[in-house]
Z-matrix of the N, CA and C atoms (Angstrom, degrees):
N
C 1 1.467
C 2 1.528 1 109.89
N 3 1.699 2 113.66 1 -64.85
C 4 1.646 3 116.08 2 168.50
C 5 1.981 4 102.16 3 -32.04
N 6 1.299 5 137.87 4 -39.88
C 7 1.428 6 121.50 5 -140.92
C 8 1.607 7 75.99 6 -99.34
N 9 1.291 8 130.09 7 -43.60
C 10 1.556 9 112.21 8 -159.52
C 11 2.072 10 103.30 9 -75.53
N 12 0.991 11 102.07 10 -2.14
C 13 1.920 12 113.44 11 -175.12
C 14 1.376 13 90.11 12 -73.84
N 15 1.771 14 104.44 13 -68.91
C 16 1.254 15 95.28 14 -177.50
C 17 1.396 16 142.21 15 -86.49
N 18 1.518 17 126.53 16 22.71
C 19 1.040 18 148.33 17 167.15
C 20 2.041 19 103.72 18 -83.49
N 21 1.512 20 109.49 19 -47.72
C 22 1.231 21 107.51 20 176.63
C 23 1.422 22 94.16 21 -63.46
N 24 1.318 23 141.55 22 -63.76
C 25 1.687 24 128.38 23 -134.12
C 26 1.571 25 69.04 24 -74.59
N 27 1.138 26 129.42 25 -94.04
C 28 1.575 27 114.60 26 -161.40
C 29 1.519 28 121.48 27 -12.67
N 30 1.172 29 110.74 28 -46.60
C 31 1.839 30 95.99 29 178.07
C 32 1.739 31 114.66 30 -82.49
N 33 1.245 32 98.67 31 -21.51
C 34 2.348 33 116.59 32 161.11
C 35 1.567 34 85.58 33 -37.19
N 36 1.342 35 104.64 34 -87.91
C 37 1.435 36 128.59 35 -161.08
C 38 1.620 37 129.43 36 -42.04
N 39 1.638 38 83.89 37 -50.22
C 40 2.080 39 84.03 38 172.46
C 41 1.803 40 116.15 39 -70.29
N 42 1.254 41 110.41 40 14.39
C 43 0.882 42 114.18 41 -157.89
C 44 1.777 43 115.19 42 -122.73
N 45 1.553 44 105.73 43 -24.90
C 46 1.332 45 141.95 44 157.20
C 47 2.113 46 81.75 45 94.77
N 48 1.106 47 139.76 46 42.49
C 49 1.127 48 125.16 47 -172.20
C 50 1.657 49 129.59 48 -105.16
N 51 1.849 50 90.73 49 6.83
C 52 1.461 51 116.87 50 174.64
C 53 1.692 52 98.63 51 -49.40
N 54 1.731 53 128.57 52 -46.06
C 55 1.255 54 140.61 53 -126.09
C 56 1.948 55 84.10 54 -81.91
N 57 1.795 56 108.14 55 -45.91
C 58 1.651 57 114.38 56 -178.69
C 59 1.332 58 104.03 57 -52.19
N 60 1.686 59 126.51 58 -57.70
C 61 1.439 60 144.58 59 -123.80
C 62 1.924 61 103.85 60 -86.44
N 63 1.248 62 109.37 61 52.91
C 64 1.374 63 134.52 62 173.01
C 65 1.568 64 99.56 63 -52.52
N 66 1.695 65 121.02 64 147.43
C 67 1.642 66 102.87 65 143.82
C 68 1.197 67 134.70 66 -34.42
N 69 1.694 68 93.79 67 -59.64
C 70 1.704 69 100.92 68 -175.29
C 71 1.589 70 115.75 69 -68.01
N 72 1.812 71 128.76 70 -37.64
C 73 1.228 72 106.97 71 158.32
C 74 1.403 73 146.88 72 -61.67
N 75 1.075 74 95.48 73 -0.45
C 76 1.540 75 120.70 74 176.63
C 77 1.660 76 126.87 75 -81.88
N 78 1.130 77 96.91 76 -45.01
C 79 1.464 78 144.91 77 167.98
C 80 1.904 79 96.38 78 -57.49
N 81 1.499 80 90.10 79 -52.51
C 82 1.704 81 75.41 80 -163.93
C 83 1.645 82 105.02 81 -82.08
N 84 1.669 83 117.59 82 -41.10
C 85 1.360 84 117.33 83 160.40
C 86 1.481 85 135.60 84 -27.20
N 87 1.556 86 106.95 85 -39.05
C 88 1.349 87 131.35 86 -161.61
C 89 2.198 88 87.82 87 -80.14
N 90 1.025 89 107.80 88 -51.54
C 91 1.540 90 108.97 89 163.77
C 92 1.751 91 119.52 90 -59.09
N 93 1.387 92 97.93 91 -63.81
C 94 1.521 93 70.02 92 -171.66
C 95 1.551 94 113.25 93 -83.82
N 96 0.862 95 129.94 94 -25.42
C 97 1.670 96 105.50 95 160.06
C 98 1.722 97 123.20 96 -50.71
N 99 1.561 98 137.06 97 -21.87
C 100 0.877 99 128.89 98 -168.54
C 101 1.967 100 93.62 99 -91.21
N 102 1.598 101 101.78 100 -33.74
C 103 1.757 102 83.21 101 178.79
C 104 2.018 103 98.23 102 -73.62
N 105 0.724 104 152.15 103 14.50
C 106 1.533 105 137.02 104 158.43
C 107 1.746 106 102.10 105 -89.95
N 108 1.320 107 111.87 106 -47.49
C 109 1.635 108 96.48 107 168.99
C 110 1.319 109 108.56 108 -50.86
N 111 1.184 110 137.03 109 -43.03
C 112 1.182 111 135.93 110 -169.10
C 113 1.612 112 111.28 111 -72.93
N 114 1.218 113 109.66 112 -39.79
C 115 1.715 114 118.71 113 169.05
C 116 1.519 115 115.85 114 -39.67
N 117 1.237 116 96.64 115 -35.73
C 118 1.905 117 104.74 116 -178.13
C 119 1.483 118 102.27 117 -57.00
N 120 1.693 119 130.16 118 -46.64
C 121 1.270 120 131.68 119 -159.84
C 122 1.474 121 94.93 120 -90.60
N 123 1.118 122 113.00 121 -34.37
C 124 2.192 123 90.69 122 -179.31
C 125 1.082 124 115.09 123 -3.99
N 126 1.128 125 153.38 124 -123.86
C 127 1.329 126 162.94 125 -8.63
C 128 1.793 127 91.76 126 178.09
N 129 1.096 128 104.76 127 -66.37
C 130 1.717 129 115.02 128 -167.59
C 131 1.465 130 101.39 129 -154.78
N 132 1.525 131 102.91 130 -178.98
C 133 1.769 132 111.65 131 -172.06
C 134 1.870 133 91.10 132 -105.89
N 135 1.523 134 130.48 133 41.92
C 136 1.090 135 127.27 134 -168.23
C 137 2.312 136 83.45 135 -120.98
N 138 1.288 137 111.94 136 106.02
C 139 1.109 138 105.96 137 171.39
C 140 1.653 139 118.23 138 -149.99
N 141 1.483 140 125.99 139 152.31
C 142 1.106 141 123.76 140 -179.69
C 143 1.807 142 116.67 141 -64.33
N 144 1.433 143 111.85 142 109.54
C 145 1.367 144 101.41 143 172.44
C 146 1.301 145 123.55 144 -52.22
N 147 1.252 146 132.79 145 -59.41
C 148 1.282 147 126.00 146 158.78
C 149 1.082 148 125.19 147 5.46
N 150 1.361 149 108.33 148 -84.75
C 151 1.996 150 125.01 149 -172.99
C 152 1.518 151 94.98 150 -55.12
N 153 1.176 152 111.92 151 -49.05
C 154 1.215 153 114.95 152 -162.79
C 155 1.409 154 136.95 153 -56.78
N 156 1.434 155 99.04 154 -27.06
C 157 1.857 156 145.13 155 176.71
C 158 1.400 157 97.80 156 -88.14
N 159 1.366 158 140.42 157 -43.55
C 160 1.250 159 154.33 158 123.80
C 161 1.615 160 121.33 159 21.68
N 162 1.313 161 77.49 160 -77.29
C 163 2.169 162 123.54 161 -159.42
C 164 1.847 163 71.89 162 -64.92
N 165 1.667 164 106.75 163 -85.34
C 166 1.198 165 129.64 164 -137.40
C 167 1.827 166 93.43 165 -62.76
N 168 1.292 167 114.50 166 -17.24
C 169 1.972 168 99.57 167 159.36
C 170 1.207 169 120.16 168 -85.07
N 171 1.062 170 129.55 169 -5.35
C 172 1.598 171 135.98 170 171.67
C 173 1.665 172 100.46 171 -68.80
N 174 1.455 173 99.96 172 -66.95
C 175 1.477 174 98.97 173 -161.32
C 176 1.476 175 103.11 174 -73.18
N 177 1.621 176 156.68 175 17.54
C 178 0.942 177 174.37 176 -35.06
C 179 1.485 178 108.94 177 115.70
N 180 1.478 179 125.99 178 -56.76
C 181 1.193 180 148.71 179 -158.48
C 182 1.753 181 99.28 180 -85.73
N 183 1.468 182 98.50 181 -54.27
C 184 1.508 183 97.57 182 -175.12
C 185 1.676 184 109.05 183 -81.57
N 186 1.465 185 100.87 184 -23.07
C 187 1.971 186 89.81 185 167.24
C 188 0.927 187 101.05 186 -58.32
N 189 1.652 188 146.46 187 -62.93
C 190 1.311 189 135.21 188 -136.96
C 191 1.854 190 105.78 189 -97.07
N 192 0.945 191 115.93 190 -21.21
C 193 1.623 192 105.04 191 141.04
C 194 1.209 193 136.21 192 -39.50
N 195 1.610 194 101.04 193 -56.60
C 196 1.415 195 107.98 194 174.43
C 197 1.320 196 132.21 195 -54.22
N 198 1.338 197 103.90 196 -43.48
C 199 1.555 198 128.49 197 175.80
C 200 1.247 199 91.46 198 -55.95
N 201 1.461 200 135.29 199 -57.21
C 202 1.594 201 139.09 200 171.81
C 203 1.706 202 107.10 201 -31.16
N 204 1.157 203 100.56 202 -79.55
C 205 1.337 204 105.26 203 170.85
C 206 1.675 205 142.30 204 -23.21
N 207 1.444 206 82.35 205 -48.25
C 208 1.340 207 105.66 206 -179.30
C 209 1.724 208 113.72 207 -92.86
N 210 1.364 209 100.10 208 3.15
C 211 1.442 210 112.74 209 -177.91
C 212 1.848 211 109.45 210 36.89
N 213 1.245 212 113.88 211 54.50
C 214 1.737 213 142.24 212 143.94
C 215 1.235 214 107.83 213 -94.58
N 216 1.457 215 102.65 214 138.28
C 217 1.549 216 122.62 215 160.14
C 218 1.851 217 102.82 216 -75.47
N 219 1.244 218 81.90 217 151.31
C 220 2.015 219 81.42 218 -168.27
C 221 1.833 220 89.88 219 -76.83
N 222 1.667 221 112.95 220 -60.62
C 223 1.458 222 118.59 221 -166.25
C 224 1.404 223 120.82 222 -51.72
N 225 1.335 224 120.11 223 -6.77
C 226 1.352 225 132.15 224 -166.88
C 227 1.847 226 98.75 225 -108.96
N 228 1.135 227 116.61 226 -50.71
C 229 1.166 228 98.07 227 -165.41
C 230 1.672 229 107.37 228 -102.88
N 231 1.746 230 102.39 229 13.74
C 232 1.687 231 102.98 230 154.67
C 233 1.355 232 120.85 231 -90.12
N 234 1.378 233 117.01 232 -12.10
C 235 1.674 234 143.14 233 150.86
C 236 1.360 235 120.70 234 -31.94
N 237 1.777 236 92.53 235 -76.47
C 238 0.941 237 107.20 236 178.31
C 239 1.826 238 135.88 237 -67.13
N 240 1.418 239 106.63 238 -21.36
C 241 1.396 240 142.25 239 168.50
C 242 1.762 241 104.38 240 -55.64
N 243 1.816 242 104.27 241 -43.41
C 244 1.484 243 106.19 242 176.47
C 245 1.287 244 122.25 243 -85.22
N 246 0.911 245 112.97 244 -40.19
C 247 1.179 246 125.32 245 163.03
C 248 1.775 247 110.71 246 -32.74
N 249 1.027 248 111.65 247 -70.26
C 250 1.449 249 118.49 248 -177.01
C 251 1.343 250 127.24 249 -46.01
N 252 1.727 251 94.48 250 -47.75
C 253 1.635 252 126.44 251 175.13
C 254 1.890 253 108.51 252 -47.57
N 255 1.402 254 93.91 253 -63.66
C 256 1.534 255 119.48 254 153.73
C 257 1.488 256 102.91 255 -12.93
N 258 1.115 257 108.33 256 -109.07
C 259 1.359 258 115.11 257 -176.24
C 260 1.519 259 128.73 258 -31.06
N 261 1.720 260 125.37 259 -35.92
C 262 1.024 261 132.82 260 165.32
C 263 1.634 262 123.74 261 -70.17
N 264 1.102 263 98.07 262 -15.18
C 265 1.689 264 119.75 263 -162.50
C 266 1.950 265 110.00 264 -127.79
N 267 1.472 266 106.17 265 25.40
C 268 1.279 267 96.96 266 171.33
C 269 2.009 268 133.74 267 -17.91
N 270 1.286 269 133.62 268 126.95
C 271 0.662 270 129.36 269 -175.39
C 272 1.668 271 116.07 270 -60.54
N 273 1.474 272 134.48 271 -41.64
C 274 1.286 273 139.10 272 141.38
C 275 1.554 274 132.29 273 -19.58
N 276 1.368 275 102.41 274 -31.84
C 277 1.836 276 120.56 275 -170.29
C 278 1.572 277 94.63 276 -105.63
N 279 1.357 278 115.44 277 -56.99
C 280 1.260 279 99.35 278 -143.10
C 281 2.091 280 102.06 279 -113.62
N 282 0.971 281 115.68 280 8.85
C 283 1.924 282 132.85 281 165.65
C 284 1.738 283 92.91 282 -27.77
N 285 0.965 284 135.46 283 136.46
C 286 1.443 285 146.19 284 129.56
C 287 1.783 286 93.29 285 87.42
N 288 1.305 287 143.82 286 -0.78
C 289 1.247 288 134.29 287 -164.23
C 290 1.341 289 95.60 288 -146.88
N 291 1.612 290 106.23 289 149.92
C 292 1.321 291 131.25 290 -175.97
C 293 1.596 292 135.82 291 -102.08
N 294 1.746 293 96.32 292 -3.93
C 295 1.099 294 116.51 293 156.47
C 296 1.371 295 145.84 294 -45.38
N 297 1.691 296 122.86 295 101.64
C 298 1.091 297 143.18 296 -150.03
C 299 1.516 298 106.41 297 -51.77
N 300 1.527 299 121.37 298 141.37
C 301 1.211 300 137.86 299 -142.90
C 302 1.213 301 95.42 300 -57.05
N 303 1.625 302 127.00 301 -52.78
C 304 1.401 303 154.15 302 171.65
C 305 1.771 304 111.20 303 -27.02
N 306 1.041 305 111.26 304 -72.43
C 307 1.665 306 134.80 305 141.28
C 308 1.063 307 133.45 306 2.58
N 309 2.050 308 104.02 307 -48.30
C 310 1.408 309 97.94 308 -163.15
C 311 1.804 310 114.96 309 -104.34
């Protein structure tokens, strides 16, 4: 994880593109690249993996910038993210169903 962080800020950097890479532009990237991943499924579940594998490193690329940005470790606060989830989503309540935490 540390080598692919710093492989992105290295390509940020040769590039001078720290100066764009705001929360909030980041924030907004992190959207519209995820609605074009999402563009692939419109229609039907018939889509090019490729693009799609594509799509889904963009919106990937600009999370872990962000996390840059925001000076977060990505592995820690996807941890911590489960952790939480965890608790709302007991394994007893919520096994095999998609029913909102609230719900169960």
């Amino acid at each position: 994880m540390e080598e692919l962080m710093q492989e992105l800020i290295k390509f940020q950097t040769e590039r001078d593109w720290e100066q764009f890479h705001t929360p909030e532009n980041l924030a907004k990237s992190i959207s519209i690249e995820a609605a074009e991943l999402l563009e692939h499924f419109q229609w039907n579940n018939e889509y090019n993996k490729e693009e799609v594998v594509d799509e889904l490193a963009d919106v990937l690329n600009y999370c872990f910038l962000m996390a840059d940005a925001l000076d977060v470790n990505v592995k820690e606060i996807v941890l911590n993210k489960m952790e939480k989830t965890a608790k709302k989503y007991p394994i007893e309540k919520a096994k095999g169903i998609s029913t909102k935490y609230d719900k169960l």
